[in-house]
C-alpha positions as CSV (number, residue, x, y, z in Angstrom):
1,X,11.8,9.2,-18.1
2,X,10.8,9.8,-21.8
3,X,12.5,6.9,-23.0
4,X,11.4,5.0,-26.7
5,X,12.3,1.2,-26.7
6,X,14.6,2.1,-29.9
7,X,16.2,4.8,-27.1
8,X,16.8,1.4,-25.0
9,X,18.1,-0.4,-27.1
10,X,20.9,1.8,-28.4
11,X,21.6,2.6,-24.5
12,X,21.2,-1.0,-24.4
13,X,24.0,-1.9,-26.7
14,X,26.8,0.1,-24.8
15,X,25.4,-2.1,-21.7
16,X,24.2,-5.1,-22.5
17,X,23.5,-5.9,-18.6
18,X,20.4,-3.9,-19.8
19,X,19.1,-6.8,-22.0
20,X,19.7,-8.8,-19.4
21,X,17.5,-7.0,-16.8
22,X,14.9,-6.7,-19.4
23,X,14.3,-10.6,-19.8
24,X,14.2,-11.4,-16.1
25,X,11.4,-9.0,-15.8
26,X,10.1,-10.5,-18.3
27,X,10.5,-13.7,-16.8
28,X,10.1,-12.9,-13.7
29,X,6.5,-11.3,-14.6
30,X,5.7,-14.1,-16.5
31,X,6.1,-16.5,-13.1
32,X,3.8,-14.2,-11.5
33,X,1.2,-15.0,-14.3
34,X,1.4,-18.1,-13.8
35,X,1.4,-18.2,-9.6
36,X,-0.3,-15.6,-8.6
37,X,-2.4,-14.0,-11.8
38,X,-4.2,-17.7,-11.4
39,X,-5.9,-16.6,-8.1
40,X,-7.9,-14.3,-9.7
41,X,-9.7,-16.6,-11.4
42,X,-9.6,-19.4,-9.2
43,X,-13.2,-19.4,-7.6
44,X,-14.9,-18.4,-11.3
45,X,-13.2,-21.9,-12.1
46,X,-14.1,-23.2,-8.8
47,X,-17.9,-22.8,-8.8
48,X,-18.4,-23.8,-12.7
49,X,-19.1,-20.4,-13.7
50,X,-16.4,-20.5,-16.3
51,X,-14.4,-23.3,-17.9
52,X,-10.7,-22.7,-16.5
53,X,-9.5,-21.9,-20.2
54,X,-12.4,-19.4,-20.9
55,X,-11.3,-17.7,-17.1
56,X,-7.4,-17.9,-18.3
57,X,-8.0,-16.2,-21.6
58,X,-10.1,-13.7,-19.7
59,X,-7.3,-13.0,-17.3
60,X,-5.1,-12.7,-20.2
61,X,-7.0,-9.7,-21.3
62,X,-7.8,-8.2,-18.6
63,X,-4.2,-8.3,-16.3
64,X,-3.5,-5.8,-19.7
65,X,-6.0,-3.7,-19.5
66,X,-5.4,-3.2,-15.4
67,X,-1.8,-2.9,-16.2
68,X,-2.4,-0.2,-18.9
69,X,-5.1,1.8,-17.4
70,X,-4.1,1.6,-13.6
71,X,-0.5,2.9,-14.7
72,X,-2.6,5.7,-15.7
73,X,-4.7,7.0,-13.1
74,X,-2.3,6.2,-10.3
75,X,1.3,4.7,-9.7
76,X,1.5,4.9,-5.5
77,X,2.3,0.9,-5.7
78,X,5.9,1.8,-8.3
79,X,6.2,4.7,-6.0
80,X,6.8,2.3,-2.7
81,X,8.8,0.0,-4.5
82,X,11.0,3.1,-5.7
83,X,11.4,4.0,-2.4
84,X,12.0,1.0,0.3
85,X,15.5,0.2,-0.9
86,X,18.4,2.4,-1.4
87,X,20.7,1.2,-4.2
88,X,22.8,4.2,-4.5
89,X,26.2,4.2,-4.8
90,X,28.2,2.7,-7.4
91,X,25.3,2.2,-10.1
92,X,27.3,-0.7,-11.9
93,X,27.4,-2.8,-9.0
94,X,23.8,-1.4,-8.1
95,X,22.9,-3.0,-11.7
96,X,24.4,-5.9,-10.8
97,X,22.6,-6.6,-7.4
98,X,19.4,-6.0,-9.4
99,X,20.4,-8.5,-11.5
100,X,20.5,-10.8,-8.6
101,X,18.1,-10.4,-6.8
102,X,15.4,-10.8,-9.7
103,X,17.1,-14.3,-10.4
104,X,16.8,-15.1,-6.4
105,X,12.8,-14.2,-6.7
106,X,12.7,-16.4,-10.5
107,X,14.2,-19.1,-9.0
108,X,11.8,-19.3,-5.6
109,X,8.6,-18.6,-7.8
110,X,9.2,-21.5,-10.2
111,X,9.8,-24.2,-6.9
112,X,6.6,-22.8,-5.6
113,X,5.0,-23.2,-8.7
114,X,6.1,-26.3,-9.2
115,X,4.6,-27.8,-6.1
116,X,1.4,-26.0,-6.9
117,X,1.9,-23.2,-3.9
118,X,0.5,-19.8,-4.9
119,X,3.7,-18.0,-3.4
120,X,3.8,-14.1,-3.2
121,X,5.6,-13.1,-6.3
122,X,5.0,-9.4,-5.4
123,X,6.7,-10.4,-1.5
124,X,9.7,-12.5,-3.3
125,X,10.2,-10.0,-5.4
126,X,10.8,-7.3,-2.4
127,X,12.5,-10.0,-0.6
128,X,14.9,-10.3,-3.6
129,X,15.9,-6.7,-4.1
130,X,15.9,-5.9,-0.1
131,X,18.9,-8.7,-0.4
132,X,20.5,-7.0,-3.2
133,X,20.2,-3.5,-1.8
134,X,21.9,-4.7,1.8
135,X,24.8,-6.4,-0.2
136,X,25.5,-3.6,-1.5
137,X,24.7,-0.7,1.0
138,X,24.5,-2.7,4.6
139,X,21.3,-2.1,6.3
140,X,21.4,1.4,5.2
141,X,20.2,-0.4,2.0
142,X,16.8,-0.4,3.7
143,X,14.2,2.7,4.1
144,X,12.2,1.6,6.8
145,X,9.3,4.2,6.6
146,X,8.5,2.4,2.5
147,X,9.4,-0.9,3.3
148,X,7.2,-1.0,6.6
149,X,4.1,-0.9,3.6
150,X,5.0,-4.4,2.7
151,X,4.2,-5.5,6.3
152,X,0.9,-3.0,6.3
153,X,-0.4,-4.8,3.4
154,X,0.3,-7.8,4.0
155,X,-1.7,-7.4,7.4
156,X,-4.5,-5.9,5.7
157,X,-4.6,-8.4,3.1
158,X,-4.8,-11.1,6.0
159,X,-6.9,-9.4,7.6
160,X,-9.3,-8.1,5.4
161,X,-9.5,-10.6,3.0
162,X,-10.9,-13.6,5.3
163,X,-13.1,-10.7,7.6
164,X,-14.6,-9.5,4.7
165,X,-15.1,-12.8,3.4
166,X,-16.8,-14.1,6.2
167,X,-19.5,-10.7,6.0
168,X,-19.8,-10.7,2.9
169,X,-20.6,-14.4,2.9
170,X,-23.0,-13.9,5.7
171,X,-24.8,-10.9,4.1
172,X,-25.3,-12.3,1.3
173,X,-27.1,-15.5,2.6
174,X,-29.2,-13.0,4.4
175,X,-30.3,-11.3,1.3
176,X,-31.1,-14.2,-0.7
177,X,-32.5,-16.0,1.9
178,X,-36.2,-15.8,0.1
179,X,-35.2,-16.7,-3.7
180,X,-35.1,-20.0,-5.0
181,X,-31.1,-21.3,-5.6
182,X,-31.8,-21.9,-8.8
183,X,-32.5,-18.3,-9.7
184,X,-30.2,-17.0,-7.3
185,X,-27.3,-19.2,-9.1
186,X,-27.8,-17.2,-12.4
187,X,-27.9,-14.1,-10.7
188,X,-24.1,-15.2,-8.7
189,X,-22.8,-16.3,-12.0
190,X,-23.3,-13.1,-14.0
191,X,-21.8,-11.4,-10.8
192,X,-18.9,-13.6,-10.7
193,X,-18.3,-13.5,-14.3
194,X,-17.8,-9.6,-14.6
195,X,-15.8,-9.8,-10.7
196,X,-13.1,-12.1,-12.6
197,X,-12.7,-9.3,-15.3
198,X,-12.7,-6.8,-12.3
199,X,-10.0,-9.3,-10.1
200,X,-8.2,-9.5,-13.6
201,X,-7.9,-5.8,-13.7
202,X,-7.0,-5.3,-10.5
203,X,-3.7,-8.0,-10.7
204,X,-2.7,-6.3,-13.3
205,X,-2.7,-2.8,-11.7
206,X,-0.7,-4.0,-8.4
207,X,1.8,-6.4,-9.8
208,X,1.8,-5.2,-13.2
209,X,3.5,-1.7,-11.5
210,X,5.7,-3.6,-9.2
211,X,7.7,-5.7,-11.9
212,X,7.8,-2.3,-14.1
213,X,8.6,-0.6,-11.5
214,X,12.3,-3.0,-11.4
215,X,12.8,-2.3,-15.0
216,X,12.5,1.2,-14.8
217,X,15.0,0.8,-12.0
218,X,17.5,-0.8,-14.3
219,X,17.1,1.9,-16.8
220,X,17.8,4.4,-14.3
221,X,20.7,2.7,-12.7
222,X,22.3,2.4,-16.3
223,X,21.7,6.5,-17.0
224,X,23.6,6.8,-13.1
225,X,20.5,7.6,-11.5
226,X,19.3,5.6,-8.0
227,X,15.9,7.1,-8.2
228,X,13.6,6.0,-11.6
229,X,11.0,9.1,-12.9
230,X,7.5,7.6,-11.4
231,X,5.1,9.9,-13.1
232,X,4.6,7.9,-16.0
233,X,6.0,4.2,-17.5
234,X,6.9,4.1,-21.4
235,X,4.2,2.3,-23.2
236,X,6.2,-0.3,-24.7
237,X,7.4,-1.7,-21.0
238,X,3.6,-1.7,-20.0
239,X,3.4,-4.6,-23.2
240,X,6.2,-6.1,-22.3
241,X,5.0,-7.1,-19.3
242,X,1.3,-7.2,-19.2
243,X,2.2,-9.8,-22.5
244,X,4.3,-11.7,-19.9
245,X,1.7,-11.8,-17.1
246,X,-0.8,-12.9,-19.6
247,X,1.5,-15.9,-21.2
248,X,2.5,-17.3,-17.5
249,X,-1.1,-17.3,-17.0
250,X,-1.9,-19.0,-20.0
251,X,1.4,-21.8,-19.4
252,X,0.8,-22.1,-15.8
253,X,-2.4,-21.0,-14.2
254,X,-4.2,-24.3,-14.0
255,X,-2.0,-25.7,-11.2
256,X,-2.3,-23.1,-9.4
257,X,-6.3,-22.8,-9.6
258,X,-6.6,-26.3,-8.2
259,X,-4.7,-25.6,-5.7
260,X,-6.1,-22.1,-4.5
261,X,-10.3,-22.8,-6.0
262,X,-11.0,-26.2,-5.3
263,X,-8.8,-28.0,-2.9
264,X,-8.3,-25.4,-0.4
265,X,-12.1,-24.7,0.3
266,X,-15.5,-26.7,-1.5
267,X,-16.9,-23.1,-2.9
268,X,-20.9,-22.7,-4.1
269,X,-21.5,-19.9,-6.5
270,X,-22.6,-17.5,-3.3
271,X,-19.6,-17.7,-1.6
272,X,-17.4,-17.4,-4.8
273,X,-19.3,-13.8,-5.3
274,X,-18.6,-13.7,-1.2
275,X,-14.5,-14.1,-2.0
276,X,-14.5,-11.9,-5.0
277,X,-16.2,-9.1,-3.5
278,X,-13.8,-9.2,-0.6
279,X,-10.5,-9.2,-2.3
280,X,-11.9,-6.8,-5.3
281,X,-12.1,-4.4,-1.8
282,X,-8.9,-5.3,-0.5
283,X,-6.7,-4.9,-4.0
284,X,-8.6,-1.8,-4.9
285,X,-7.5,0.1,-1.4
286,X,-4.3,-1.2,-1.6
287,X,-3.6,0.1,-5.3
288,X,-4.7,3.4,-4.4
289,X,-2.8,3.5,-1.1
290,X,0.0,2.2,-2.1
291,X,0.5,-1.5,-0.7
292,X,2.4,-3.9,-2.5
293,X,-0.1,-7.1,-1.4
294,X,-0.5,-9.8,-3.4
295,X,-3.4,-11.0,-5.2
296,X,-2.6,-14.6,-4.0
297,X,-2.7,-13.2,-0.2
298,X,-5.9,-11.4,-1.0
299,X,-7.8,-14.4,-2.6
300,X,-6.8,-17.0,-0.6
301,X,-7.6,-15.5,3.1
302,X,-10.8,-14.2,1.9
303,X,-11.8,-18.0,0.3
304,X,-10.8,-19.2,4.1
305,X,-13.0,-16.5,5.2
306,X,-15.7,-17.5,3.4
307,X,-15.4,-21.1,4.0
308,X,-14.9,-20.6,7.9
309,X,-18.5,-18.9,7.6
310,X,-20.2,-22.3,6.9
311,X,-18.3,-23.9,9.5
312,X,-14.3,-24.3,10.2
313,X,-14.3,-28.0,9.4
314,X,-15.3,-26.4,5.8
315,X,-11.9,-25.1,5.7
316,X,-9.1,-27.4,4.9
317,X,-6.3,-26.2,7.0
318,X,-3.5,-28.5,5.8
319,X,-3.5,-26.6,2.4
320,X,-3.9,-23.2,4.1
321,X,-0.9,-24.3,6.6
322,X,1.2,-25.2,3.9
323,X,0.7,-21.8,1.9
324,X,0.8,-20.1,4.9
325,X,4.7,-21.6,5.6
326,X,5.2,-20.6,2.0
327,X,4.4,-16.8,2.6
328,X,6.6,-16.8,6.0
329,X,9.6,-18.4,4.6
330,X,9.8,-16.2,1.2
331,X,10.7,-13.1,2.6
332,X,14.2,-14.9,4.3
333,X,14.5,-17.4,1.4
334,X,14.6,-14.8,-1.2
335,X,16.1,-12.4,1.0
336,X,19.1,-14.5,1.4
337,X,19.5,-15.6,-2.2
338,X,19.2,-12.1,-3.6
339,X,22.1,-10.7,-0.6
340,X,24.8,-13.9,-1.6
341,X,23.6,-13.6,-5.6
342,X,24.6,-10.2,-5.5
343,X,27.5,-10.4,-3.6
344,X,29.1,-13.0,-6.3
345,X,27.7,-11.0,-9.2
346,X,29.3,-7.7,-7.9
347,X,32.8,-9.5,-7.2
348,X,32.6,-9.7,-11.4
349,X,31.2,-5.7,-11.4
């Protein structure tokens, strides 16, 4: 969809519902940089290998440039989100339900951040519309062959994050089991400096797509369309939202570094380079493939990985517990709010 931001906004003034879909992507982007964005950067913070506001400016920069230049080379992740939920049908009621269902996933993010939890914004945000799309269509809202992705990646994120944290953790001691620590330090901080541009990057491809992905939706609901152009996003949304990641990140992103980097598990600079290389693995194949996971998922299983190859008494499983309850309770939380949000909103339709 070829469409100029002065094209939007004239479209935009015969529906204002427009504007209003446009700033809760904004703000609902912007709650992702600063709850999920944040976990990028967490173990860079974590093992004194950058000050948390040199690491937050850095993300700042970077979630842009993976935004940008992933949008480019692939867009399988705004594909799947295209494609899981069916919102045809009457498109002003469809516009509506979108409406709601990005307020539901606002609303969850901000208790989450709040209480320093590094929720799934990427997994409320799905939770959110799948609620909007069965208010409005019933289950036939649902296309199970897309939507069953969201369970595949957050399985492989699990999964992958905290196995290849623990190997990458053990190989790692293995190789620098000869060099003094102080000279091995230097070498793990250079490494962990450019994997937080890299991590950076790579939050900004996967959720940057997702939340661009919902306003391209709105466009194409207003135009009558249930199914948005994928092969390319309009430069101007791109800023939009990569500026919105980047100033949540910058508002919010300490809490939820604390929380994530140095209460969860006690890092040294190894096993930060041990984290980062595992979930710079697992967000990479799950851009590519098509996943929606979250960055948050990624980081934080592959940190417990890393910790539980010390020992599991490294690993404090309260904090892990609670995010786990977090992750399990967003999809029927936001869910629930998006399906009786959009069932109000559409009574006003």
């Amino acid at each position: 969809m070829a469409l100029t931001f002065f094209d939007f906004l004239s479209h935009a003034m015969a529906q204002p519902i427009l504007f209003v879909i446009l700033i809760l992507v904004i703000g609902v982007t912007a709650v992702s940089g600063a709850t999920d964005a944040p976990n990028a950067i967490a173990t860079v913070v974590s093992t004194r290998c950058l000050s948390p506001n040199a690491a937050i400016a850095l993300a700042a920069v970077f979630n842009f440039v993976g935004l940008v230049g992933m949008t480019y080379i692939s867009t399988a992740v705004a594909k799947t989100m295209f494609g899981m939920v069916d919102f045809s049908g009457d498109t002003n009621s469809a516009l509506y339900a979108l409406v709601a269902a990005m307020i539901g996933a606002i609303l969850w993010g901000i208790a989450c951040w709040y209480f320093g939890i590094p929720c799934s914004k990427s997994h409320s945000l799905i939770a959110g519309i799948t609620g909007g799309a069965i208010a409005m269509n019933g289950w036939a809202g649902v296309v199970p062959t897309e939507w069953a992705k969201v369970i595949y990646g957050m399985v492989f994120s699990l999964v992958a994050g905290f196995v290849l944290g623990w190997l990458f953790t053990r190989l790692i001691e293995w190789i620098f089991k000869f060099v003094q620590r102080q000279a091995a330090n230097k070498i793990f901080t250079i490494i962990q400096d450019i994997a937080a541009v890299v991590l950076s990057f790579l939050h900004g491809a996967q959720d940057g797509q997702k939340f661009m992905s919902i306003a391209m939706l709105g466009i194409a609901l207003s135009f009558g369309s249930s199914t948005p152009d994928s092969s390319g996003f309009p430069l101007w949304i791109m800023v939009i939202c990569s500026a919105a990641i980047s100033l949540g990140t910058i508002l919010g992103g300490k809490r939820i570094i604390k929380s994530v980097g140095m209460d969860m598990v006690k890092l040294e600079k190894y096993q930060g380079c041990a984290a980062n290389f595992s979930t710079t693995f697992t967000l990479l194949v799950a851009s590519l493939t098509g996943m929606p996971v979250s960055t948050g998922h990624c980081n934080t299983s592959a940190i417990m990985g890393v910790g539980a190859a010390k020992s599991l008494k490294r690993v404090n499983w309260s904090i892990a517990k609670n995010m786990l309850m977090a992750w399990i309770i967003t999809f029927p939380a936001c869910g629930f709010i998006g399906f009786l949000l959009a069932k109000i909103f559409m009574m006003f339709a």
